[in-house]
C-alpha positions as CSV (number, residue, x, y, z in Angstrom):
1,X,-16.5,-60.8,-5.9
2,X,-18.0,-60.9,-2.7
3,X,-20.8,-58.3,-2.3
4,X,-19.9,-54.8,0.0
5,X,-22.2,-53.3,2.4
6,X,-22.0,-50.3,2.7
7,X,-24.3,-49.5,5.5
8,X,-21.4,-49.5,8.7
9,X,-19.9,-46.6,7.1
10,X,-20.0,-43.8,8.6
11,X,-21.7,-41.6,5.9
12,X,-22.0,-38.4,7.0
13,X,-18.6,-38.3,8.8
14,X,-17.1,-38.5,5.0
15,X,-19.3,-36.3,3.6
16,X,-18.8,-33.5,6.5
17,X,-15.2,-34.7,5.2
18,X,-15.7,-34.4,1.4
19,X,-17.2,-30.8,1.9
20,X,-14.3,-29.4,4.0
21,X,-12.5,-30.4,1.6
22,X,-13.5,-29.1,-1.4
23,X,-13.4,-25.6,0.7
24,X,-10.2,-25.8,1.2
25,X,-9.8,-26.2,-2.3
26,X,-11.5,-23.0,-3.2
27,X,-9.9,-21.0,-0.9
28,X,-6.6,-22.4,-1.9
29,X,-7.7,-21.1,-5.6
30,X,-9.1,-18.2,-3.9
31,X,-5.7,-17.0,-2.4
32,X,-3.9,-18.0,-6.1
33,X,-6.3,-15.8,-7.7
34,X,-5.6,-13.0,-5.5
35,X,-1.3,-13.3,-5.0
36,X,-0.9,-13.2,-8.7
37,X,-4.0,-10.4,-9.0
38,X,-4.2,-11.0,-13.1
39,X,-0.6,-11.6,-13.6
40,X,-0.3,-7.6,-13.2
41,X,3.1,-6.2,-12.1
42,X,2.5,-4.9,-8.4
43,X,2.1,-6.7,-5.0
44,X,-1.8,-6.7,-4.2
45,X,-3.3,-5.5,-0.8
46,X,-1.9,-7.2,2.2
47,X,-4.7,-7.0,4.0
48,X,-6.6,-9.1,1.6
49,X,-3.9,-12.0,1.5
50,X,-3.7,-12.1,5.3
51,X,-7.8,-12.6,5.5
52,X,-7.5,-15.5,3.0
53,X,-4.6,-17.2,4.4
54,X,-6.2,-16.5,8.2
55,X,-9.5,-18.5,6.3
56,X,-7.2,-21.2,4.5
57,X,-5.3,-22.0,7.7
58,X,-8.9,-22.0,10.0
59,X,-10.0,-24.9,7.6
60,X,-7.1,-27.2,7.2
61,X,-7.4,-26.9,11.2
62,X,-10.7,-27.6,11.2
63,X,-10.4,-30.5,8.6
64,X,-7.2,-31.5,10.7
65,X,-9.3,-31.8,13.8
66,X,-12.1,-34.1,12.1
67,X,-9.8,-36.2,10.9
68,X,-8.1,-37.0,14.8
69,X,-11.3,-36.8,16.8
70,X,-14.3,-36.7,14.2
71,X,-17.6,-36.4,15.8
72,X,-19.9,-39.7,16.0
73,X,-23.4,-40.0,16.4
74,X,-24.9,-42.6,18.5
75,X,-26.2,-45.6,16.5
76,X,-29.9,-46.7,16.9
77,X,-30.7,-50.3,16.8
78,X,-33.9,-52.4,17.3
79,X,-33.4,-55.2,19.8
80,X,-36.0,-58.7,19.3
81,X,-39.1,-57.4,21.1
82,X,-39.1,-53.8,19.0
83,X,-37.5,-51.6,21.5
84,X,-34.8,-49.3,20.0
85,X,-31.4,-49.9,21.6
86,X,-29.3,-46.5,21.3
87,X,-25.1,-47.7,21.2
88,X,-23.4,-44.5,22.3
89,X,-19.9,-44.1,20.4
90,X,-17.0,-45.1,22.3
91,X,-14.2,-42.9,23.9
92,X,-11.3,-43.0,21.4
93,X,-12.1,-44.8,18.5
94,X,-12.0,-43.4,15.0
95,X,-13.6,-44.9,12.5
96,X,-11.4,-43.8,9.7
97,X,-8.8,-45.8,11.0
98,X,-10.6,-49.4,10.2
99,X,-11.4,-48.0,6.7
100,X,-10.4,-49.6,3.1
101,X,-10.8,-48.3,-0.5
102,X,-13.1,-51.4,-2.4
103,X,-14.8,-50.7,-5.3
104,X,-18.5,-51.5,-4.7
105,X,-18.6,-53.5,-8.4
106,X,-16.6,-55.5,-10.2
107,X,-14.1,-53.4,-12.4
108,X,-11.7,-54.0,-14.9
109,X,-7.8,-53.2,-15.0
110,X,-8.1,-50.0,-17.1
111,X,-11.4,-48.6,-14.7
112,X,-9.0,-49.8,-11.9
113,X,-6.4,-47.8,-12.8
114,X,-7.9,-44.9,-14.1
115,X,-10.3,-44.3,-11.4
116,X,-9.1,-46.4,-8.0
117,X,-5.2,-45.7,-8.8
118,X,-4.9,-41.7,-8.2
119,X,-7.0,-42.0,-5.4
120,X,-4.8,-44.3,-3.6
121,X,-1.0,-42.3,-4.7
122,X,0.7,-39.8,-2.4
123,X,2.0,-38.0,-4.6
124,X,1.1,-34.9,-5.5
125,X,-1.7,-34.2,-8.7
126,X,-0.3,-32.4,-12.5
127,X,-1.3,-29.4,-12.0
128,X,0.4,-28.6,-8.4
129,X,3.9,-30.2,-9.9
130,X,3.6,-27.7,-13.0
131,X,2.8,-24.6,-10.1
132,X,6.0,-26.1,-8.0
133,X,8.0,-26.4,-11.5
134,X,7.2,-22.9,-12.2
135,X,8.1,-21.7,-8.6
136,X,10.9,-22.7,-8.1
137,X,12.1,-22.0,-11.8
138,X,11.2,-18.2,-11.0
139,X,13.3,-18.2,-7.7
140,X,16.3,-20.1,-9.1
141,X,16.6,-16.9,-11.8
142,X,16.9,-15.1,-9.0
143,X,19.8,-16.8,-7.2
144,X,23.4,-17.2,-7.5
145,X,23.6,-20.7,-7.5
146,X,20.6,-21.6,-9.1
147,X,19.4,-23.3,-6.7
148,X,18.0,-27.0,-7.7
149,X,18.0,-26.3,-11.4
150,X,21.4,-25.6,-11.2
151,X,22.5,-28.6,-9.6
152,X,20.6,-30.6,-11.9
153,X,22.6,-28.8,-14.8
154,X,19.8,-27.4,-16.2
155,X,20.8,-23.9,-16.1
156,X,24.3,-22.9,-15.3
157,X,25.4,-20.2,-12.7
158,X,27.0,-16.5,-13.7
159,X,30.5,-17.1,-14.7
160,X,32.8,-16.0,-12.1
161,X,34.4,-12.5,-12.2
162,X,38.2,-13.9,-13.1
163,X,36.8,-15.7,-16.0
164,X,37.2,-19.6,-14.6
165,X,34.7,-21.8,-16.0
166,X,31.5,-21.9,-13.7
167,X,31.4,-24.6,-11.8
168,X,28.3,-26.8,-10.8
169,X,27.2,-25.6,-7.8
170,X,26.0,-28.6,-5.0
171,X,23.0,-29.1,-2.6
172,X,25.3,-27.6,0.1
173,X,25.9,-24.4,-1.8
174,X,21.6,-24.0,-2.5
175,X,21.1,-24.4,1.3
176,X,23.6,-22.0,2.4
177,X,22.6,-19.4,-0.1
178,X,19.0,-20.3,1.2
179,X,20.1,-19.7,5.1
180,X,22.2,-16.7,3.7
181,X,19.0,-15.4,2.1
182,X,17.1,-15.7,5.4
183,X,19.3,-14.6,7.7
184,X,19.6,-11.1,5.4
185,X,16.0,-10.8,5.4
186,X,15.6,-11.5,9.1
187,X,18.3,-8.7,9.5
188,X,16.4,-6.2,8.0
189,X,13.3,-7.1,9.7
190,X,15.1,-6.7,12.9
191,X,16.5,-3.2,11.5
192,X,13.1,-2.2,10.4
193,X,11.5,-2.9,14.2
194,X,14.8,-1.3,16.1
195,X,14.1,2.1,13.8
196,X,10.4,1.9,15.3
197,X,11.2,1.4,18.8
198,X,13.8,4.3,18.7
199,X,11.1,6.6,17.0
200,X,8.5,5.5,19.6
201,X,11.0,5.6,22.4
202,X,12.1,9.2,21.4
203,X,8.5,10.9,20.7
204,X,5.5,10.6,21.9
205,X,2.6,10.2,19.7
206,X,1.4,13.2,21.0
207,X,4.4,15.4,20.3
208,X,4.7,13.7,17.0
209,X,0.8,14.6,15.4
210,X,0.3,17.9,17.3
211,X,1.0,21.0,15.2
212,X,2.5,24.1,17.4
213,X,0.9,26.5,15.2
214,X,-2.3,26.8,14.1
215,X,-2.7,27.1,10.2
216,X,-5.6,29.3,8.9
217,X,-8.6,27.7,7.5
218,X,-8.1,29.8,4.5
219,X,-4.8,31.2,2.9
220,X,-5.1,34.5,0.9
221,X,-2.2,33.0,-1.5
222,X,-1.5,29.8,-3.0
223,X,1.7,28.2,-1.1
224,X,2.1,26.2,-4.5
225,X,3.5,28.9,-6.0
226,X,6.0,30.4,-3.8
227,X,5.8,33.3,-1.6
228,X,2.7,35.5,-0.8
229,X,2.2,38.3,-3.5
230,X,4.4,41.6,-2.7
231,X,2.2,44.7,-2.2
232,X,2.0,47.2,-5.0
233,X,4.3,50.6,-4.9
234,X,1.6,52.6,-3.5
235,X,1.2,50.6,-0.2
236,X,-1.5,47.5,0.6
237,X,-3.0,45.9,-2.2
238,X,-6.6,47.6,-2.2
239,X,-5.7,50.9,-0.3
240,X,-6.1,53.4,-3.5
241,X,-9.5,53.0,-3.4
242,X,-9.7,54.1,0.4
243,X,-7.6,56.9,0.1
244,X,-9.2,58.9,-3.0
245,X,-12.5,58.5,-0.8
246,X,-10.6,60.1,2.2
247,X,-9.2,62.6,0.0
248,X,-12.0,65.0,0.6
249,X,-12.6,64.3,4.3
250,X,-8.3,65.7,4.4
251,X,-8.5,68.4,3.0
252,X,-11.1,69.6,5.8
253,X,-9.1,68.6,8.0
254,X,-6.3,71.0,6.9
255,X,-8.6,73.7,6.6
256,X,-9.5,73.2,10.3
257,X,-6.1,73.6,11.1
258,X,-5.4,76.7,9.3
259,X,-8.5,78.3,10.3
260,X,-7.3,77.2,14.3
261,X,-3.4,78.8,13.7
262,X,-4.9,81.8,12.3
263,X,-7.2,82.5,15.3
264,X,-3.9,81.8,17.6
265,X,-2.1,84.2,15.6
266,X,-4.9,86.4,15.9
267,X,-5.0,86.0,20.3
268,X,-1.3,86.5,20.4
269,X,-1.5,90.3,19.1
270,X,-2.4,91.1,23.1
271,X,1.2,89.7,23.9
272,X,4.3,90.9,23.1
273,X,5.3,89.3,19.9
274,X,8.5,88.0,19.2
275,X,11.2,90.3,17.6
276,X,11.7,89.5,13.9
277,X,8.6,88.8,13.4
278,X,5.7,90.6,10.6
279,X,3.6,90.8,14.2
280,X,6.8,92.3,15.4
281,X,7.2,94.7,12.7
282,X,3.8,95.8,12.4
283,X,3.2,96.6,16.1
284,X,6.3,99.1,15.6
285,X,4.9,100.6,13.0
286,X,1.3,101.1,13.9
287,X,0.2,101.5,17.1
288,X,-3.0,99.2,18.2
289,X,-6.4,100.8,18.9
290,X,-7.5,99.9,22.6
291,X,-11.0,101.0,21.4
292,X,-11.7,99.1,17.8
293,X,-10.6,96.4,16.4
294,X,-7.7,95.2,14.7
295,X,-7.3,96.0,11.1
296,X,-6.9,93.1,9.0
297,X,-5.9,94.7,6.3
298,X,-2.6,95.8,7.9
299,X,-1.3,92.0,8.2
């Protein structure tokens, strides 16, 4: 076997390669880890997915990208008298096109096989055909037909509701359960964004968050448990307490009164009082002194 030289490859270009790759890798891992969130029975945060797909997709570009235009650096050369030539890259090429897989030694048919072979198939490794098996196993429980599994005759559709044997359903019946499937789902996305717009259309924001009346920092009863508490028989809750204080300051109060009608009744002896009266009575009986006082003891 004739001996390779390596040295015209271009090196760094497939290791920039290698090490893009092995990120998409992990981030591929990354987002599997995260969708199936411990095999746990509820959707994980969407946020999260959407920042790990938005890094997935931003490498394959990137690796996408280096694979049509990679980046070359200029080759430096030393011409007969010493002087270093530089050789700038040329517009265009791509030096992945004019490569070939060659071992570098001599290698039997088994290392050949077992080490050259999977590098050189197109199809895809064990472990993404066992994820795809799995996939589409779980979706085909959840269709009518199927899907592939059913056409294959691996698993046999619901039995139809007059009780004729099931038949096997064909690649046309997948795909137009598959478009039916979509086109329901586009539905409700479109029924979804419609209800929005109306909303939006129909209140503002503003009209939607303001509150027209003010709630109190504080409530002085627990809405949790119904209405407010009723006040007691004898008026506001707390009020005893402020009337047997007042009780004394009352009854001077009365007194004031009384002391105030009987001086009034006392003035009004001068006047004529009105018939029917004990004022009445008594000025009929006993004749008032111009020159003492009134005798109290008479009333």
């Amino acid at each position: 076997m004739a001996s390779f030289e390596p040295s015209p490859l271009p090196v760094d270009q497939l290791e920039s390669l290698r090490f893009k790759a092995n990120q998409i890798i992990e981030s591929i891992y990354g987002l599997q880890r995260t969708i199936e969130a411990g095999n746990q029975n509820y959707m994980p945060a969407w946020p999260d997915i959407l920042s790990k797909y938005n890094m997935l997709l931003s490498q394959t570009h990137n690796f996408s990208t280096a694979l049509v235009a990679p980046v070359q650096a200029a080759s430096v050369s030393f011409g007969a008298n010493g002087v270093p030539q530089i050789t700038k890259p040329t517009a265009g090429a791509n030096p992945y096109e004019a490569l070939a897989l060659h071992p570098r030694v001599s290698m039997s048919d088994t290392q050949l096989d077992n080490e050259v072979i999977p590098l050189l198939r197109n199809q895809q490794t064990t472990d993404v055909l066992r994820m795809e098996n799995d996939t589409v196993r779980r979706l085909a429980e959840h269709m009518a037909t199927r899907g592939v599994l059913g056409v294959m005759g691996a698993v046999l559709p619901p039995p139809p509701a007059l009780g004729a044997l099931p038949r096997r359903p064909e690649h046309e019946d997948v795909l137009r359960e598959c478009a039916q499937i979509r086109a329901a789902h586009d539905q409700r996305i479109e029924r979804a964004v419609r209800a929005v717009t109306m909303l939006r259309d129909k209140f503002e924001l503003r009209q939607r968050v303001e509150v027209e009346v003010e709630e109190p920092e504080e409530l002085t009863w627990d809405p949790r448990l119904g209405m407010p508490p009723e006040a007691g028989a004898g008026g506001d809750v707390g009020m005893d307490s402020v009337d047997e204080g007042d009780e004394g300051s009352s009854d001077d109060d009365e007194e004031d009164v009384v002391e105030g009608e009987l001086v009034e009744s006392g003035m009004a002896t001068d006047s004529p009082a009105p018939p029917g009266s004990a004022f009445a009575l008594a000025s009929d009986t006993v004749a008032p002194s111009t020159s003492g006082p009134i005798d109290v003891s008479m009333f």
